[in-house]
N, C-alpha and C positions, 0 to 999 in steps of 0.2 A: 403279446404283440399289441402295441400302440393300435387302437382303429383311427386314430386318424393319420396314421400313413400308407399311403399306397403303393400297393406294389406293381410296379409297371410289367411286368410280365403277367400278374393276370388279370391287370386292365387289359392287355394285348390278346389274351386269350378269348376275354370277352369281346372284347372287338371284333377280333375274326368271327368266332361265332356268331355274332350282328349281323358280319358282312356276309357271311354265306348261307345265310337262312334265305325262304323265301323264294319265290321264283328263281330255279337255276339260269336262264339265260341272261336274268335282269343283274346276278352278283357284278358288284363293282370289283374289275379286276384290279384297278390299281389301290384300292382301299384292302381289297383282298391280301393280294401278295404282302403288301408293307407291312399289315397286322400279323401275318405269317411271319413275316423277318424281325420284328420287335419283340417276338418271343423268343427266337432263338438269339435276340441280342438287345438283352434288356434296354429299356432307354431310347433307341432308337426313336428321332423323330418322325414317324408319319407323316405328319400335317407339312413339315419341311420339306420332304421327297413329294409330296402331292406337286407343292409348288416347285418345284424341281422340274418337273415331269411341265408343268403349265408352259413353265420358264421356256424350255425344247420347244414345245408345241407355237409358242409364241412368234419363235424364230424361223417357224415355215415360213417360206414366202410363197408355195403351191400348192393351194388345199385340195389335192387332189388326190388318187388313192397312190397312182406313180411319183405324186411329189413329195408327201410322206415316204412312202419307203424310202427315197433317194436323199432325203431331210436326213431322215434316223442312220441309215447305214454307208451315204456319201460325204455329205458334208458334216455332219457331225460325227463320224467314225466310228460308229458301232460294228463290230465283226465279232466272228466267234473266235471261243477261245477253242484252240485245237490243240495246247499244252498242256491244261490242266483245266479238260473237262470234266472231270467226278468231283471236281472241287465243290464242295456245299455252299457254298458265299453265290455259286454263280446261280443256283435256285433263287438268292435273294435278289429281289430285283434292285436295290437301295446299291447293293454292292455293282451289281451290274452297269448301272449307271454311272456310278461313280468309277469304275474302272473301264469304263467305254468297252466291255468285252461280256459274252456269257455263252448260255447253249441254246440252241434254237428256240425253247419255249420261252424263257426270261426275256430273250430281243424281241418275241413276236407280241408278247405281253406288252412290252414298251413301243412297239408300233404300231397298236391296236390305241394302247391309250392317246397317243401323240393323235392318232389321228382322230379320235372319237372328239378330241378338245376343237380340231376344228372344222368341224362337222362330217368328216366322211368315217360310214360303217363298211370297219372291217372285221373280220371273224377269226377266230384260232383254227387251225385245222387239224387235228389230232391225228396225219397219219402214223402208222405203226413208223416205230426208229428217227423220223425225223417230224421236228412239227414245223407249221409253216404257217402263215397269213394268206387269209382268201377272201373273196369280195363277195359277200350272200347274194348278191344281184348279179352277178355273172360269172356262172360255171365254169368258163376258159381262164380267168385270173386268179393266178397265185404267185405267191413272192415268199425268200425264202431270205430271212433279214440273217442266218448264220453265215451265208454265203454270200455277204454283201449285198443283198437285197436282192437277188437275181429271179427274175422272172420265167415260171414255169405255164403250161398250158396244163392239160390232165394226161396227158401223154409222157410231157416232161415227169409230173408227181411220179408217176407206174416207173417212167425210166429209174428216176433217182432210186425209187424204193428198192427195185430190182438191185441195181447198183450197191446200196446199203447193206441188203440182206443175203445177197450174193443169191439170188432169185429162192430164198426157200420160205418167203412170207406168199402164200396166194395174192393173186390181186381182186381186190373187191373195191368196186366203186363207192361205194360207204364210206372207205376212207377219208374221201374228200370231201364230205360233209360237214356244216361247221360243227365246231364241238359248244358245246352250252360251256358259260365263262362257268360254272362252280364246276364242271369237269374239267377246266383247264387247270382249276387250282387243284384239283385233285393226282391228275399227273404230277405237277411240281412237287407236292407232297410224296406222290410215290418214288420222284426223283432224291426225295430227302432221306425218305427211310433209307433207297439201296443204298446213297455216297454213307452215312451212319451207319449203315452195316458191314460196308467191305470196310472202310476205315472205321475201325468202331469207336463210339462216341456215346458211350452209355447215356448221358444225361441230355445231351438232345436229341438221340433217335428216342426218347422218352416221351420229353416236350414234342416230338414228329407225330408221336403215337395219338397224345392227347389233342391234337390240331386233329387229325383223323376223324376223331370222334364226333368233332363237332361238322363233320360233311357228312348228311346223311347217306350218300352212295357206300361211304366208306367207313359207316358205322357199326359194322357188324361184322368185326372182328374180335371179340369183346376177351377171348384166352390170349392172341398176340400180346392185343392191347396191353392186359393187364400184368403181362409179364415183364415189357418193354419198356413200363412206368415202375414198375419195383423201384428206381434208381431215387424218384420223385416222391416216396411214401414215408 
């Protein structure tokens, strides 16, 4: 092999591993997710969906936490896809973007970022079966950008989940805690293995395996692992 060409998929690899080293709450999610999707799709520009993602953000005209969501999921038409949700593309957030549709964690990812560009923090929420956007400074707000941005209290969250689970997840206040951004990318990743597993996809539930590795929470699974990448050796 030539050394002097590169191969963009494990420049991508290394990237992600950059990006999610390091204090977990400080990982940059949109640098995260995109080095995620530039391995499963070689080439992919990064630096071009960064500015993507600016682009959106640009075009608020209410930097607020309700004017963000209403930016991302009204006037610029972001909803979930409720057709063709196991689909893999909709973990990619590049894809998401560009198809104005994904599943609750990819949209909350891109309204986290939109809003972080202009200046208001907001947080992932990791509850079980659905994820959502929450405000770390006030416990009462949450938004839920799958479902058009709709606005939940912590009552509503308990409802929904009920709703979801058809009441057989207990409920624990926990839930609604923000989630640290390298476990939001670790969900997404776990979202990637199952769609790779039930539709099997040998060679990037592989490439999923090795992204795994490099998040420490999720590095010690080292028999999956190594079975997963056979495709890759």
């Amino acid at each position: 092999m030539d050394p002097e060409r590169t191969d963009p998929q494990q420049t991508a690899l290394s990237a992600f591993a950059t990006a999610v080293t390091g204090d977990p709450t400080n990982v940059a999610l949109d640098e995260a997710a995109l080095s995620m999707s530039a391995v499963l799709q070689p080439g992919l520009d990064v630096i071009g969906w960064l500015a993507t993602i600016d682009d959106i953000a640009a075009r608020c005209a209410t930097p607020t936490r309700d004017g963000v969501v209403a930016h991302v999921c009204s006037e610029m038409g972001f909803v979930g896809d409720r057709t063709t949700y196991g689909d893999w593309r909709n973990s990619c957030l590049d894809q998401v973007i560009a198809q104005h549709r994904g599943i609750p964690i990819t949209l909350s990812v891109l309204v986290i970022e939109v809003a972080r560009r202009v200046g208001v923090q907001l947080a992932g929420v990791g509850m079980p079966a659905h994820f959502l956007v929450g405000d770390p400074a006030d416990p009462e707000w949450f938004a839920d950008p799958f479902d058009g941005g709709t606005r939940l209290d912590r009552a509503g969250c308990r409802s929904l989940l009920e709703q979801l689970t058809h009441r057989q997840v207990p409920w624990h206040d926990s839930y609604l805690a923000p989630t640290p951004n390298r476990l939001v990318i670790a969900r997404m990743l776990n979202n990637l293995r199952n769609a790779f597993t039930q539709r099997p996809d040998p060679v990037r539930l592989a490439l999923v395996m090795r992204l795994r590795q490099a998040v420490p929470e999720l590095a010690t699974e080292p028999v999956e692992a190594a079975r997963a990448q056979a495709p890759l050796n």
